[in-house]
One Martini backbone bead per residue (centre of mass of N, CA, C, O) as a GRO file, in nm:
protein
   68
    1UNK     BB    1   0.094   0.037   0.025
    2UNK     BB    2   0.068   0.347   0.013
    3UNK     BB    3   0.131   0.638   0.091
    4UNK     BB    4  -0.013   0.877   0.265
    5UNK     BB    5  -0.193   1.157   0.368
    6UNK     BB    6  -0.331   1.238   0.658
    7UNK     BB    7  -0.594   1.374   0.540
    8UNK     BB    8  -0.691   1.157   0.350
    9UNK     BB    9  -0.709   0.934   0.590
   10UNK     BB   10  -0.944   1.096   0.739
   11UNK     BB   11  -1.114   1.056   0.552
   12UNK     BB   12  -1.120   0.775   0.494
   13UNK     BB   13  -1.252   0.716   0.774
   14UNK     BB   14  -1.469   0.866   0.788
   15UNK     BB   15  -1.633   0.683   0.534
   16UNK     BB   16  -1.634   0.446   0.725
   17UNK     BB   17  -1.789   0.530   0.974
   18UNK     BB   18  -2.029   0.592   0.816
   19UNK     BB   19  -2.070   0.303   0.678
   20UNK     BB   20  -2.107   0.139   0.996
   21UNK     BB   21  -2.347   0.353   1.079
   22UNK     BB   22  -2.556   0.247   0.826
   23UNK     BB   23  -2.538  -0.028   0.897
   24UNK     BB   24  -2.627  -0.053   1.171
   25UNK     BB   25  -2.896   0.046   1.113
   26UNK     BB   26  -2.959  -0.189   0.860
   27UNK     BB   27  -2.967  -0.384   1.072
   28UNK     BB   28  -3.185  -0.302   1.265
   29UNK     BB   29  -3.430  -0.263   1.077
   30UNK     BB   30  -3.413  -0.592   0.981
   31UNK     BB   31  -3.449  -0.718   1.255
   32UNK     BB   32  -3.736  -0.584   1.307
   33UNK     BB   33  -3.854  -0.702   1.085
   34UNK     BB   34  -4.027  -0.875   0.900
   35UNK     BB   35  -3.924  -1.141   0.716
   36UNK     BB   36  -3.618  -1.147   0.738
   37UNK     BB   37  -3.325  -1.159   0.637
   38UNK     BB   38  -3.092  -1.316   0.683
   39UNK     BB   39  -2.824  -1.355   0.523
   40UNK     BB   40  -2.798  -1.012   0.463
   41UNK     BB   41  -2.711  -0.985   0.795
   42UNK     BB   42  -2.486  -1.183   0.763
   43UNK     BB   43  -2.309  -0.994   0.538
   44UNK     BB   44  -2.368  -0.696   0.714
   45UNK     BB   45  -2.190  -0.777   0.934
   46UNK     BB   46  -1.922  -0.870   0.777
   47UNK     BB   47  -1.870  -0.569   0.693
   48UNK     BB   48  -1.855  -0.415   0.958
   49UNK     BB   49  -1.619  -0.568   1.046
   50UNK     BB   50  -1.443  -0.492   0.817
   51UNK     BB   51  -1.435  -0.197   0.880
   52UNK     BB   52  -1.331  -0.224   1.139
   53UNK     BB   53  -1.035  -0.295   1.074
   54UNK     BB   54  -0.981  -0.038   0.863
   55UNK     BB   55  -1.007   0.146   1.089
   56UNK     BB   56  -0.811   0.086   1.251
   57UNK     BB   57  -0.553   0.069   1.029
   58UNK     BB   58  -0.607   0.408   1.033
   59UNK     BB   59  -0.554   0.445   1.331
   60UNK     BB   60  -0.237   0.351   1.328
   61UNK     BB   61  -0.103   0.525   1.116
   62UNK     BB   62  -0.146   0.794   1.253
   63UNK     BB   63   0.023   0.714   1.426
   64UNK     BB   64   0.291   0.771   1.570
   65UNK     BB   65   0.626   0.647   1.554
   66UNK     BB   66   0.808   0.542   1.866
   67UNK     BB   67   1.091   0.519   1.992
   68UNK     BB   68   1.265   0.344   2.260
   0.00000   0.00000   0.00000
């Protein structure tokens, strides 16, 4: 992965958490649902997990590297 500019990573770690917060939404509103599909809620569960691992891995690259 290329070096990216600290404002990029910002911007894009943003559009990650708004992606995470829609998915969280729209995955209360199928659960609350009559006749809900597993299968989509279990698919979008899946992405939010991969979302959140994204968002870490944006969130360590943030931090300065400190020599001990």
């Amino acid at each position: 992965m290329q070096a990216q500019d600290p404002t990029q990573l910002v911007h894009l770690l943003a559009e990650l958490r708004q992606e995470h917060r829609d998915l969280d939404s729209a995955i209360e509103q199928l659960v609350t649902s009559i006749g809900c599909d597993e299968l989509q809620i279990t698919r979008m569960k899946k992405r939010k997990l991969l979302l959140k691992d994204a968002i870490a891995r944006l969130e360590s690259k943030l931090i300065p590297d400190l020599d001990a």
